[in-house]
C-alpha positions in Angstrom: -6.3 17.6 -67.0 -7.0 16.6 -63.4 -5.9 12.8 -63.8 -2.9 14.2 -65.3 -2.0 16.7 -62.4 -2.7 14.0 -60.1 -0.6 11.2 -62.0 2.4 14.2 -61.8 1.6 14.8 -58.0 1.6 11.1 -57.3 5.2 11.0 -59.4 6.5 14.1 -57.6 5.8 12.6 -53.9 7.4 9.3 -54.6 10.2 10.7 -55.8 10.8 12.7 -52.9 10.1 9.4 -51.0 12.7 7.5 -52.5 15.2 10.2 -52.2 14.3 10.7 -48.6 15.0 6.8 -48.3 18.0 7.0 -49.9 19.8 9.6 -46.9 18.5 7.5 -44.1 20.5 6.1 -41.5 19.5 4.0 -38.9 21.6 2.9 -35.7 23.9 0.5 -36.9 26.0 3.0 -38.7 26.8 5.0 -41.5 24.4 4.6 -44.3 27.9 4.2 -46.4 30.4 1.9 -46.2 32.5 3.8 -43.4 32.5 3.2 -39.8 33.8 6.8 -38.3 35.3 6.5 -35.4 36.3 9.8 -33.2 39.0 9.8 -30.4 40.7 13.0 -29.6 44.4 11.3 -31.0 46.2 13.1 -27.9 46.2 10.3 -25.0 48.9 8.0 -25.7 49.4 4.9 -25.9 45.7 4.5 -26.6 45.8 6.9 -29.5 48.2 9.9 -30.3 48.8 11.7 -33.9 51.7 11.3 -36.0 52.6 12.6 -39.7 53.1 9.3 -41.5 51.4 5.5 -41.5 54.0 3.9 -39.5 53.0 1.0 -37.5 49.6 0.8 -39.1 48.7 4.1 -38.0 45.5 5.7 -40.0 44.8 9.0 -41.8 42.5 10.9 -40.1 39.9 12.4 -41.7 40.1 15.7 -43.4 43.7 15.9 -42.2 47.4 14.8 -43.3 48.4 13.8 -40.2 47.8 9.7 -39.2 46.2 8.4 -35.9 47.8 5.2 -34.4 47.4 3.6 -30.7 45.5 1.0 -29.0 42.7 2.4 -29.9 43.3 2.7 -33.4 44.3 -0.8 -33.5 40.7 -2.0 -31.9 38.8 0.1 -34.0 40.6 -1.6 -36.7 39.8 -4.8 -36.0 36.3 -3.4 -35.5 36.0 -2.1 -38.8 36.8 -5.0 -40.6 34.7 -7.2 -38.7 32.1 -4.7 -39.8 33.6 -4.7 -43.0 33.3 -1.2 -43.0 36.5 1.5 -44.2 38.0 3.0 -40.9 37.4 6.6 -40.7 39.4 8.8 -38.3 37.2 12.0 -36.7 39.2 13.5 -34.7 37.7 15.1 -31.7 38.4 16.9 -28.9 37.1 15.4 -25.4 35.0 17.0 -24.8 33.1 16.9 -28.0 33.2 13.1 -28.4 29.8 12.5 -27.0 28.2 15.2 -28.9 29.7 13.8 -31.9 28.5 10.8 -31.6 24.7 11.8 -30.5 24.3 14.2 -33.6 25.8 11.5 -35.9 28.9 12.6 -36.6 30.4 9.2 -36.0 29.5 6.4 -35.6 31.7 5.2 -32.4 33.3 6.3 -30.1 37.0 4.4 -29.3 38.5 6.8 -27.7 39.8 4.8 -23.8 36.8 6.1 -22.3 35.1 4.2 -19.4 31.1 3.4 -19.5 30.4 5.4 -16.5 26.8 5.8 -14.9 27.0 9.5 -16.1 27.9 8.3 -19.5 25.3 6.2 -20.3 22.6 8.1 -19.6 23.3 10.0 -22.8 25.3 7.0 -24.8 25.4 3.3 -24.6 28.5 1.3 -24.7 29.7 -2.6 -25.5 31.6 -5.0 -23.7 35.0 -3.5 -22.3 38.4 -3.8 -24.4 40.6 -2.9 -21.7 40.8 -2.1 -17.8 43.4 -0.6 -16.1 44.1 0.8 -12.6 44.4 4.7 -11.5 47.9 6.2 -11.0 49.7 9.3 -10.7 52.3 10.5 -12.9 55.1 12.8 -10.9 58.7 14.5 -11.0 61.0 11.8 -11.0 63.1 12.3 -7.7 60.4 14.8 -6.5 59.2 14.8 -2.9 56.4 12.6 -4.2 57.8 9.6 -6.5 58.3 7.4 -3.4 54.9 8.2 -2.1 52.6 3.8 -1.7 49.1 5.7 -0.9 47.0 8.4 -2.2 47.4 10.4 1.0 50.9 10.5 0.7 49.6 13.7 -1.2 48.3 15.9 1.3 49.3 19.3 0.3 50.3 18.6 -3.2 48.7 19.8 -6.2 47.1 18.2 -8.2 45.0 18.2 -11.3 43.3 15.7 -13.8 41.7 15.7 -17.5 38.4 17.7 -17.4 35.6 15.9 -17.3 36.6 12.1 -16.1 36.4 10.5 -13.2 39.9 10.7 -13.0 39.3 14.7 -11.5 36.8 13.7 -9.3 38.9 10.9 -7.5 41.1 13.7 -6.3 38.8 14.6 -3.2 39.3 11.2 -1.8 43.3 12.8 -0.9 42.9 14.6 2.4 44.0 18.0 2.3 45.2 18.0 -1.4 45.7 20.8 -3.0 43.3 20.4 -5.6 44.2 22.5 -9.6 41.9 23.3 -12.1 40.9 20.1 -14.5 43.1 20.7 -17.7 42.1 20.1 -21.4 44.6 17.4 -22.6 47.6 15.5 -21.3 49.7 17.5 -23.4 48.9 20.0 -21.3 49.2 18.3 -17.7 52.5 17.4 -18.7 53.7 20.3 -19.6 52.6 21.7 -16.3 54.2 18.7 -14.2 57.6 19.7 -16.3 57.1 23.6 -15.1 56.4 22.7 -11.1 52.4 24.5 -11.8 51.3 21.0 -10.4 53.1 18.3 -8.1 51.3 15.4 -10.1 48.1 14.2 -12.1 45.7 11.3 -12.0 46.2 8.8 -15.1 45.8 5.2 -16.0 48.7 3.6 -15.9 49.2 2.6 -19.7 49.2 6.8 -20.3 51.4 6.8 -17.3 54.0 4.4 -18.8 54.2 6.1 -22.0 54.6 9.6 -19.9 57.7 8.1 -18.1 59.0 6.8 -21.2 58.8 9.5 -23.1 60.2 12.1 -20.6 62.9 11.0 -18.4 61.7 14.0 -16.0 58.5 12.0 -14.9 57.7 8.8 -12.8 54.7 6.6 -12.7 53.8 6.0 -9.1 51.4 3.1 -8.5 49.7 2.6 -5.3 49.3 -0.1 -2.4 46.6 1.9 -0.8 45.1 3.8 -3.9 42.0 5.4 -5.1 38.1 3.5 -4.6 37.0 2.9 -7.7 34.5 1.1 -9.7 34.5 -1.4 -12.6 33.0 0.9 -14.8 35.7 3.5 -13.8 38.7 1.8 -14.7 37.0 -0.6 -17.7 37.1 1.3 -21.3 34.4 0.3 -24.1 33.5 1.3 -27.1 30.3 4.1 -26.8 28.0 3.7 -29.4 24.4 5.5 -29.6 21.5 4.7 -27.8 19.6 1.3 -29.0 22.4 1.1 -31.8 22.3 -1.8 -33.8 26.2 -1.6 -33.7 26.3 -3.0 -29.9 25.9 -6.3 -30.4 28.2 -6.9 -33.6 30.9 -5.1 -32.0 30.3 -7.4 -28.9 30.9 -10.2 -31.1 33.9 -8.5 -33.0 35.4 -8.0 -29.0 34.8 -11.2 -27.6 36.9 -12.5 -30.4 39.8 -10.5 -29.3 41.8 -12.4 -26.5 43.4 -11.2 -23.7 46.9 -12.3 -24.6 46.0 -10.4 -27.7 44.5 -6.9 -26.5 47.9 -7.1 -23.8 50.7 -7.4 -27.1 48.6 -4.6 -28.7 49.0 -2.1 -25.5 52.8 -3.2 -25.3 53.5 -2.6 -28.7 51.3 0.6 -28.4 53.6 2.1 -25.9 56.6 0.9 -27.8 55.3 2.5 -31.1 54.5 5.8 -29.6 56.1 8.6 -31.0 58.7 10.3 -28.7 56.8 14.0 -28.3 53.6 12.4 -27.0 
């Protein structure tokens, strides 16, 4: 009776084993053959949400709307040099990173830039895109003719919560600084109603602003905001020690410059009209 209750016990235990085995995940990935990706599909031209596939534009997961933009494109290309299925999470901001640490998803692709902040918590690959700091304004406002960040003093003016894109406001003297907002959705709509005089954006988001209300002007500067390389570089933020870094290094560095430049044009040209 006891070598039989011990065979059972020794059955019973490897069987939990093997089934323990079989939910594991390690840091290159999903343990299936998905690569989720999150982005918050609101921050166009690098991602935005739309209601059909047009342009290559992905389903997003759990959802009947589509994600398309740079950064769907680049995760793309990601994905099947994983040759993984592209999974859409879509994700508010602010929840990206927490996302991404609990294993939500596997990525993050989402413009965000690797920032000393950032990496304490995440890790990130090579950059996929850099671009400089702007402001997006009323288009024949007092401040569309403005060349340098202090043309500013006494405006007000706000950012996305949580970049470095808010905290590069207190380099204007005398700037009437607004409360960080959410989205751009919801910076633009407050440009469009005089609550602010302008925001802080990269100037691909700024383009596609311009473009897509003919209320708004991009204003680019000669004497702009300091910045760092990690600031105005985007990546791709992967978990910490992930396996994933150095394949999607490789996946990147095969992705030319000529190349990643047609996708943002055609990213901005795709857009749809609303975003």
């Amino acid at each position: 009776m006891r070598k039989k209750s011990s065979f059972f016990i020794v059955m019973l235990l490897s069987a939990i084993m093997l089934l323990a085995g079989c939910g594991t995940k390690d840091n290159s990935g999903s343990e299936d053959n998905t690569f989720k990706v999150g982005l918050e599909a609101g921050y166009a031209p690098f991602n935005w949400t739309q209601t059909d596939d047009a342009n290559g534009a992905v389903k997003i997961g759990g959802n009947a709307e589509y994600a398309g933009g740079y950064d769907v494109e680049i995760a793309k290309k990601i994905a099947d040099g994983l040759g993984k299925e592209l999974v859409i999470v879509k994700t508010e901001w602010d929840g990206l990173v927490p996302a991404l640490t609990s294993g939500k998803i596997d990525a993050i692709v989402a413009g965000m830039s690797p920032t000393a902040e950032r990496k304490k918590t995440i890790d990130f690959s090579e950059n996929y895109y850099k671009s400089n700091l702007v402001m997006v304004v009323k288009k024949g406002g007092d401040y569309e003719g403005a060349t340098s960040i202090q043309d500013f003093k006494g405006a007000k003016v706000t950012a996305q919560l949580n970049t470095f894109h808010y905290s590069v406001i207190d380099q204007i003297e005398g700037v009437a600084k607004k409360p960080a907002m959410d989205n751009f959705s919801a910076m633009r709509v407050a440009l469009e109603s005089g609550v602010i005089d302008g925001y802080v954006s990269e100037r691909p988001e700024a383009v596609s602003a311009s473009a897509a209300n003919e209320n708004f002007a991009m204003v680019e500067f000669t004497d702009g905001f300091e910045t760092s390389d990690d600031d105005t570089a985007i990546a791709v933020g992967v978990g910490k020690d992930s396996a994933l870094t150095e394949k999607i290094n490789e996946i990147l560095a095969n992705i030319s410059e000529e190349e990643r430049n047609s996708t943002m044009d055609a990213a901005i040209k795709n857009q749809p009209a609303a975003q």
